[in-house]
Structure formats: C-alpha cells, structure tokens
C-alpha positions in Angstrom: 49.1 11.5 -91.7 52.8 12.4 -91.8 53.9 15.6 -92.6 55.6 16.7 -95.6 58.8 18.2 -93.8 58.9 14.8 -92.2 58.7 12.9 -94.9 61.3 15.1 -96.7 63.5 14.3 -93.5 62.7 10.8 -93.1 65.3 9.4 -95.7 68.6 11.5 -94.5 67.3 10.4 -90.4 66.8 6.5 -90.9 70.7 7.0 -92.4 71.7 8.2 -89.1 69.8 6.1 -86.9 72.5 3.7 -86.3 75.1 6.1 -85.8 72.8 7.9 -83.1 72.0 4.7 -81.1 75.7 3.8 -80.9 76.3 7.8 -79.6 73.3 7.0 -76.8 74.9 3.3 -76.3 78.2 4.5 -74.8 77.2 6.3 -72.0 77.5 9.8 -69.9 80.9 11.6 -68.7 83.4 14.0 -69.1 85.2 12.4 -71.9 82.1 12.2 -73.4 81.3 16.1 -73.3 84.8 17.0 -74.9 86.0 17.1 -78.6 87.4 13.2 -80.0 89.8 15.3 -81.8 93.3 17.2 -80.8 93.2 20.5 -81.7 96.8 20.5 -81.8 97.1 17.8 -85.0 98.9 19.4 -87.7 98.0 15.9 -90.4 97.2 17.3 -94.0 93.3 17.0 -94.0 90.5 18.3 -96.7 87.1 19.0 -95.7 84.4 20.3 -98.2 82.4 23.4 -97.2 79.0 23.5 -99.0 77.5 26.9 -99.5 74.7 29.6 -101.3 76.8 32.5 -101.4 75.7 34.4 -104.6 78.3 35.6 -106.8 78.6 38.9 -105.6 79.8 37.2 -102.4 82.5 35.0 -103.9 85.2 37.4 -103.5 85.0 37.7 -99.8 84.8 34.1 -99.7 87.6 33.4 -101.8 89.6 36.4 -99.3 88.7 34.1 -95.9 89.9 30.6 -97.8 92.9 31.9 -98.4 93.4 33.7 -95.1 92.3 30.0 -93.2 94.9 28.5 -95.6 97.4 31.1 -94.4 96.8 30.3 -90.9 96.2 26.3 -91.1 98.3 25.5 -94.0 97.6 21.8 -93.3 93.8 22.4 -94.0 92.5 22.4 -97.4 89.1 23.6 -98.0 86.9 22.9 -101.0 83.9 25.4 -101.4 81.1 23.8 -103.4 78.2 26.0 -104.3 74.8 24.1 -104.4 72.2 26.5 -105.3 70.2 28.8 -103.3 69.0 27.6 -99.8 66.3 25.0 -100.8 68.4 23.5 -103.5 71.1 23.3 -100.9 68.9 21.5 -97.6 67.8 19.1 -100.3 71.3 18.4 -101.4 72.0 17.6 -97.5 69.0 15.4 -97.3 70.5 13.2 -100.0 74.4 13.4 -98.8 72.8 12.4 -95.2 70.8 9.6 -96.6 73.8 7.9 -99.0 76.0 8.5 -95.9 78.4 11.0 -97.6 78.5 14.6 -96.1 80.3 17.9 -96.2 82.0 18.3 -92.9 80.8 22.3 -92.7 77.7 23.7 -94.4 75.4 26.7 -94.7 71.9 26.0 -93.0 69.1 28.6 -93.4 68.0 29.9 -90.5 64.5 29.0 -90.5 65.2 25.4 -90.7 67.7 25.2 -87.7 65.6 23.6 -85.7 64.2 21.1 -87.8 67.8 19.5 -89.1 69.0 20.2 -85.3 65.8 17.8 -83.8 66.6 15.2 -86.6 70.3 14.7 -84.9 71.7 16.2 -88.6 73.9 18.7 -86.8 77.3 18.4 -84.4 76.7 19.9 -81.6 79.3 22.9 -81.1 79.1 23.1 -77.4 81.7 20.8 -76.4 84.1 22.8 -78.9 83.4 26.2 -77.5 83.9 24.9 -73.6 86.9 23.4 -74.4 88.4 26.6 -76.2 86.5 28.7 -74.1 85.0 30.7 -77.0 83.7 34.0 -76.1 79.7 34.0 -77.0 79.3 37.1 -75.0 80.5 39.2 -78.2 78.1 38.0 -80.6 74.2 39.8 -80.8 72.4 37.6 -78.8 69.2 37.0 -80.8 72.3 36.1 -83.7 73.5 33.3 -81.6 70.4 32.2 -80.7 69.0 31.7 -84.0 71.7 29.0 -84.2 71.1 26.8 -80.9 68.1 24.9 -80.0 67.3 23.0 -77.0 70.1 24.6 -75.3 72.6 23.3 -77.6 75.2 25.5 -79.8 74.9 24.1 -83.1 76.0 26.8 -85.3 76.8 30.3 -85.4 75.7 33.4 -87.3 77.3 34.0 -90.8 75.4 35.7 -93.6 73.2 37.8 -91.4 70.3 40.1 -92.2 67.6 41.3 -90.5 64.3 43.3 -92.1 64.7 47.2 -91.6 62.6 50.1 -92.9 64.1 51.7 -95.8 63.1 55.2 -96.6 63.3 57.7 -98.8 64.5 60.4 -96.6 65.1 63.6 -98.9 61.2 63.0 -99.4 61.0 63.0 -95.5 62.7 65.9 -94.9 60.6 67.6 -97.1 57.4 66.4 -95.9 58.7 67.2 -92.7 58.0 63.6 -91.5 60.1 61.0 -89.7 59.7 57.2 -90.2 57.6 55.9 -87.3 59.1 54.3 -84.5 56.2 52.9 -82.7 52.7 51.5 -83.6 51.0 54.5 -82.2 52.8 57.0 -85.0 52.1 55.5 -87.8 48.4 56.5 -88.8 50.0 60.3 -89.2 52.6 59.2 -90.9 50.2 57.4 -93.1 47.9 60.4 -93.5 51.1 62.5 -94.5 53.0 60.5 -96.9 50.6 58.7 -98.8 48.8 60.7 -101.8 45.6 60.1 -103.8 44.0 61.1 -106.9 40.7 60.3 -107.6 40.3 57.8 -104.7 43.4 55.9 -106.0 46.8 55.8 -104.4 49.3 57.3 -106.2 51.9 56.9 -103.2 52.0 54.8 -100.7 53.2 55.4 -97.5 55.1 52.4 -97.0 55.0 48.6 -97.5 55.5 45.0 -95.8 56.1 42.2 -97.8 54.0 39.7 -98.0 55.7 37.1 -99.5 57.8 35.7 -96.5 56.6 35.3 -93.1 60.4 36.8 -92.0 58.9 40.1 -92.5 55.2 39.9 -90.5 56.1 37.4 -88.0 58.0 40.4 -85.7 54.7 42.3 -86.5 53.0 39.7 -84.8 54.9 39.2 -81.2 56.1 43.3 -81.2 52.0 43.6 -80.8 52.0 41.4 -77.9 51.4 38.0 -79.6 53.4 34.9 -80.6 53.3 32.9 -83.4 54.1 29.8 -81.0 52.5 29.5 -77.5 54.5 27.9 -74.4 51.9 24.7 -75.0 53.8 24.4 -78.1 50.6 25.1 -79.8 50.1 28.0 -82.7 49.2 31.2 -80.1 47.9 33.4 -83.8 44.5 32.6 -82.2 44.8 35.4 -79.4 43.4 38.6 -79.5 47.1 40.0 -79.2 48.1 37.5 -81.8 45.6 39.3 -84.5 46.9 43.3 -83.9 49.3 43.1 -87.0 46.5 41.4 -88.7 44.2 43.8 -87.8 45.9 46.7 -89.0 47.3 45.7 -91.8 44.1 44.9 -93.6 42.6 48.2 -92.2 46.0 50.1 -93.9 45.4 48.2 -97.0 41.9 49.3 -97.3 42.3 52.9 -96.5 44.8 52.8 -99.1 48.0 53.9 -97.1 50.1 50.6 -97.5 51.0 48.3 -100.3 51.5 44.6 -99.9 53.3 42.6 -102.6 52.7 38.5 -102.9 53.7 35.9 -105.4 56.2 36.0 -108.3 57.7 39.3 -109.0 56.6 41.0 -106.3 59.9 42.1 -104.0 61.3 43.7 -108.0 58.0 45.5 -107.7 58.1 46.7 -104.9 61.9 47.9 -105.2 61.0 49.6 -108.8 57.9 51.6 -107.2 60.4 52.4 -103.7 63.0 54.1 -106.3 60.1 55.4 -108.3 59.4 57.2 -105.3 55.1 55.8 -105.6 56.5 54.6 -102.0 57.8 56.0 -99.4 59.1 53.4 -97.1 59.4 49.9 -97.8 60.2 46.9 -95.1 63.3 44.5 -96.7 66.4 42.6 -96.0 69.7 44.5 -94.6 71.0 42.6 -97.4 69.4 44.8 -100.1 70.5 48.2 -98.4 73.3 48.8 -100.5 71.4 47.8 -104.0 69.3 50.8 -102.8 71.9 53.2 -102.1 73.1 52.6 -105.3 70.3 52.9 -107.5 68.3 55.7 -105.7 67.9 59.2 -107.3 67.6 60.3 -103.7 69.2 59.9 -100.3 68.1 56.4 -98.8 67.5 56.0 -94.8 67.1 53.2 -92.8 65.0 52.8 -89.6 64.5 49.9 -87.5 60.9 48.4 -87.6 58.6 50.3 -85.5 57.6 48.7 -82.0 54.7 48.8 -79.6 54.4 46.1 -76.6 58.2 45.4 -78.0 60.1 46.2 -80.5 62.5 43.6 -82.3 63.2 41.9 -86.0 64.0 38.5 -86.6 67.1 37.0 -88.0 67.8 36.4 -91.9 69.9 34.6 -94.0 72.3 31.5 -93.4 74.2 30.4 -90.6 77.5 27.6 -90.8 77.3 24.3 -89.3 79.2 20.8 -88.6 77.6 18.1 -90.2 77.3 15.1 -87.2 78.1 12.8 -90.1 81.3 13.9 -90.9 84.5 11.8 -90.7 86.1 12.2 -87.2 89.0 13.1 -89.2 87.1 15.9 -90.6 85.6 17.5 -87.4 88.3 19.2 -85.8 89.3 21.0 -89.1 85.6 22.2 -89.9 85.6 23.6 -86.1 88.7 25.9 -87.0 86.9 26.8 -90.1 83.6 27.4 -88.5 85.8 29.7 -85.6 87.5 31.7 -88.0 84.6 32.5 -90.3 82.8 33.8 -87.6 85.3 35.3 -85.6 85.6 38.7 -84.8 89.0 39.3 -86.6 87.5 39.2 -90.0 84.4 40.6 -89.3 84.0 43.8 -90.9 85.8 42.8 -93.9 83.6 40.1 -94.6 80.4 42.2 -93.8 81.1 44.8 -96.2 82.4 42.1 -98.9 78.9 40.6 -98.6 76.6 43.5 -98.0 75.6 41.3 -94.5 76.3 42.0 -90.8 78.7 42.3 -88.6 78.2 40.3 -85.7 80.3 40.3 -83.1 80.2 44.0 -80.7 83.6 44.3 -80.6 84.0 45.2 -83.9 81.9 48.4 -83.9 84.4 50.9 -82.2 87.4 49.3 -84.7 89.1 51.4 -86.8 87.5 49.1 -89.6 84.0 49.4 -87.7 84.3 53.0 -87.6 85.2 53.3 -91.3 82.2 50.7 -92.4 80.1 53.1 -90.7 81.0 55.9 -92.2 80.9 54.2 -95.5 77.4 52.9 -95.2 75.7 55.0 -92.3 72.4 53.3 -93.3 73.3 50.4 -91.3 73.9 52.0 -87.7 69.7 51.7 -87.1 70.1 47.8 -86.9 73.4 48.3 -84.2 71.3 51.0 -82.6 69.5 47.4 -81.9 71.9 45.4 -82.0 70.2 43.2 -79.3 67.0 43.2 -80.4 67.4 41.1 -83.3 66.2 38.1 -82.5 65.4 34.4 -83.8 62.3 33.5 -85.8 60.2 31.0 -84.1 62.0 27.7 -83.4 60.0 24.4 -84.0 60.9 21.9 -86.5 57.4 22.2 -88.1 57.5 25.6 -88.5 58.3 26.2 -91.8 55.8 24.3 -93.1 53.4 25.4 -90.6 53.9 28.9 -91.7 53.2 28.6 -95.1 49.7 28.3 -94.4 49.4 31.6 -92.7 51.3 32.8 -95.3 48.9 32.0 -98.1 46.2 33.7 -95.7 48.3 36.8 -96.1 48.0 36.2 -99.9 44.8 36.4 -99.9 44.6 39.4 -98.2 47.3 41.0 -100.5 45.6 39.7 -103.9 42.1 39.0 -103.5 41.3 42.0 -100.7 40.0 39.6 -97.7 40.5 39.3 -94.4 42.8 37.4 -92.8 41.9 37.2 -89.5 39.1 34.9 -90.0 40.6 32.8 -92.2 43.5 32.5 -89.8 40.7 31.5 -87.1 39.8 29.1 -89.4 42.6 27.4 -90.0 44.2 27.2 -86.6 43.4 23.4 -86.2 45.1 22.9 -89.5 48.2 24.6 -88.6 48.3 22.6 -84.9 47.8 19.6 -86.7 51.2 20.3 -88.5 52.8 21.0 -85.1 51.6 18.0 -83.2 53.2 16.0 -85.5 56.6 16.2 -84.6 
C-alpha cells in the first residue's frame, strides 16, 4: 500500500519527471557541476520568496529585503507569506505540480529530506564551490540539517533548538542546579518537586510530548537511535527504550509532567510561570516570551546528557526550488547567501528571537551585546556543536507520528510505552520500507 507522504508527494514529482530525465540525459562533467548562470549579470530580475515568518518576525524581514535591494538593486524580491509550515509544503506541492514555483522558499526541517529525495530542491553545492562559500563557520549539526545524501541543499535560517528553561531564583533558593546528565536528575527530582496529599503540587520539570523534536534527542543521548544503519526503525533496542523507560517511571512517581494534544504547550507555559514547574523543555524560540512574562529570573540549560549529549535542530531552513526559471536561479542564490550570511547575523537573530548561526559572530561587538542582552541564550553556544539534525529519511515524518501517539498514551491514559512501541515496530518499518 503506498504511503500517505507518498502519495501527498506523488502529484508535485510526476511534474518534474521530465525535467529530471532530461538533467540525467545530458551527461557528467565539469560544466555540468557549475552554475548555468553568471553571477556577474546585472539584468533587472524578480524572484518570489515564499515564507512562514510570523508577524513578530516581519520587521527583520522587511530590514534584510531592503538591505539585498541596497546591495543588488537589479533584484526585486516579493515575500509571500503562506501560512505556517504545513500550509506552506502543501502550497509547494501544488506550485510543483502546475509547474509554477517560487524560485527561494522556507522548508521545515523535518521534511528536508523527503522534498530533497523527490528531486524538489536545487542542489546548492555547485554554487558554494564555485564562490567558495565558507561552511566552516556555520554549527555543524545547523548545516547538516540542510543536506542530505551529501548534497548542500539549503542552509540554516530560523533556527531553534529545545533547551531547558528554569526558573532559577527558585533554584538558588532550593540550592539546586538544573541537571546536566541522566545520572543527576532523580535528586533534582526528589528536591524540586512537592506533594500534598499524594498529589503533585510542583513538578520538577517537563518534556513535551506533543512533538517528537523534543524526545527524539532523549532517545540517541541514552545510547539509542531512532534510525538504524539497516535503515530500519533501531526504537526496538534496549538502548533505544532508556528515555522510554524513565520517563514513564518519572511520570508515575509524580516528578515530571507531560503535556499532549490541543492546548498543551499554553499549559505547560501558564503552570512554568505559575511556578507548579520548575523546569520545562521548549523551543529557543520561546526564550524571550519567558523572560518577559516571568515574575522571576528565567535560566536556560542545555538538555541534560548521558552516553551523549546533544539537541536536535528546529524551525525552517531556505531553499532553491529545482523548478525555478534559469533566469531566476542565480538571483535566489544571492538571496539565499545573504540571508544566511554572517554579516547580518545577529541583527536578524535578535529581530526574530532565533539563532545566530555562523561562529564568527559570537566575539562581535554585535555578538557581544546580544549576549549581554539575552544571557539566556549562551547555554545553546556553550554547545554550539552539539546541535544536531533530527533523523533524516524521507518517511520519517510520518513514521514518527506513530511513536508519537504511543507517547500520548503514555501522557493521557497512564500506559506504557515501551510495549506498545514493541508492538508497533513492524508498523513503523513498513512505513520506512516504502520509500
């Protein structure tokens, strides 16, 4: 039976089908591993960049269209919001299939790999040999988030990553710190959580449950992986099941809250500034709405380690359409370069509450000043490098979802997971094996 992501793709791919065979038709060699276009062409050209930036980002949008236009005077560039990030890939779908694209777009991280394997995407390497583009300055795991089988074909842009935010005047005066490895966190438990009458009255921190983003580094910082080299689902190995494990054991004693389904992340905000939790995993992207609407002083560790310690990549990265006019492609590549460069950087990452990507930027006089302004954020460039990509296989968002209602059921109806994840291992392969 075909899957549902391929069907959903099937449309926009038989559109490009001719296009690809022609590409494979004319045959290997230099010219064919360099740019059509000159990058020298000054012709008045338009090219339509298709977004989700949310309001609040619009003004640092706005600021870098007007500083391209400053710098390229003979490219014009039409932002077109198109919803949040589902609206948007189902947008592309369509514009793919009636053969009518935006020559740059935004492309949700988790999906890279599926538009990338259906031959949706240009493929950016060519561009950044020929203008020898320095990748060394971006976060690594950032970059890679963007490429897939050893092919460049975007780059980071609206960057989060999940971090630990806590409350940290109640901290000090417990005299507690937020745990940085597996092993510390039953005391922490035991001192920041309170009862009465059996009941938990605060909890000593929480993971969401409604996104995989946020459990999925649980799972390979305890040894596992949610893929296996075999290209298989590896959630059936022992190591594979710690975070599992744990979780429903920290549930049950009482110490950690889980939040699933409609509602939950506003819950789980209101009870974090309520102070009925201590610490509570969420997006970079939501640090300063907690600085801002905290009675208290607001920390930020990074998520707490054991057999490794990393988070996965969040939010949105920017991308060349492969069916753009020709016309078209050199323009979106100076778009795409100076979006992401490091010259804007900081600006744009404190315009948008995401993060800075490039190293340089850090020991700026603008880095220096961000940091100073919003100190919560050093504990993700602390780790800079260990930020990493969320598991890359084009079936993996909809393989995910059903380990994802497991969690639900663990977070609503009390049960365990690991079990039920046993159980449904076949099911999830099947989804893999057919791509």
């Amino acid at each position: 039976m075909m899957s549902k992501k391929k069907k959903w793709l099937g449309t926009a791919l038989a559109a490009l089908l001719i296009a690809v065979s022609l590409a494979g038709c004319s045959g290997s060699g230099a010219a064919e591993d360099m740019p059509k276009g000159d990058p020298n062409d000054t012709t008045p050209v338009t090219i339509q960049y298709w977004h989700s930036h949310a309001e609040a980002q619009m003004g640092g949008l706005n600021y870098m269209i007007e500083e391209f236009r400053k710098k390229y005077p003979h490219i014009t560039v039409e932002p077109v919001f198109q919803g949040g990030y589902a609206d948007l890939q189902k947008k592309l779908s369509a514009a793919v299939a009636a053969n009518d694209v935006p020559a740059v777009t935004n492309v949700e991280v988790s999906v890279v790999a599926n538009f990338a394997d259906g031959g949706l995407f240009e493929d950016l390497t060519p561009y950044i040999k020929r203008d020898k583009v320095d990748l060394e300055d971006f976060s690594k795991g950032m970059l890679q988030a963007y490429a897939y089988n050893d092919k460049q074909y975007g780059f980071p842009l609206i960057v989060s990553t999940s971090v630990m935010v806590y409350n940290k005047t109640m901290f000090d005066k417990l005299g507690v710190q937020p745990p940085q490895t597996w092993d510390e966190i039953e005391d922490f438990n035991k001192k920041v959580t309170l009862k009465e009458g059996g009941k938990t009255t605060r909890y000593a921190f929480s993971v969401p449950g409604w996104d995989t983003w946020y459990y999925d580094p649980w799972i390979s910082n305890g040894g596992g992986a949610v893929l296996a080299d075999d290209g298989k689902v590896g959630l059936d190995k022992p190591e594979s099941q710690r975070w599992a494990h744990n979780f429903k054991k920290w549930i049950d004693d009482g110490s950690m809250l889980m939040g699933f389904g409609k509602g939950a992340s506003d819950t789980m905000r209101q009870m974090f500034l309520e102070e009925k939790i201590g610490m509570v995993q969420h997006s970079s992207a939501i640090i300063k709405t907690y600085v801002e609407n905290a009675k208290f002083e607001v920390g930020v560790s990074f998520i707490p380690g054991d057999k490794e310690r990393k988070s996965h990549i969040g939010g949105a990265g920017i991308v060349m359409m492969k069916g753009a006019k020709e016309e078209q492609k050199e323009a979106a590549w100076k778009f795409i370069q100076f979006m992401t460069s490091a010259e804007h950087n900081i600006k744009w990452a404190d315009e948008t509450g995401y993060l800075p990507t490039h190293k340089s930027v850090i020991d700026t006089d603008e880095g220096k000043k961000y940091f100073e302004k919003w100190p919560q954020y050093k504990a993700v460039f602390d780790n800079f490098d260990n930020v990493g990509p969320r598991p890359q296989h084009p079936a993996y968002p909809e393989m995910s979802g059903v380990y994802k209602d497991i969690i639900g059921e663990m977070a609503l109806n009390g049960k365990d997971p690991v079990p039920l994840i046993q159980e449904n291992i076949q099911k999830m392969n099947d989804i893999l094996s057919d791509y």
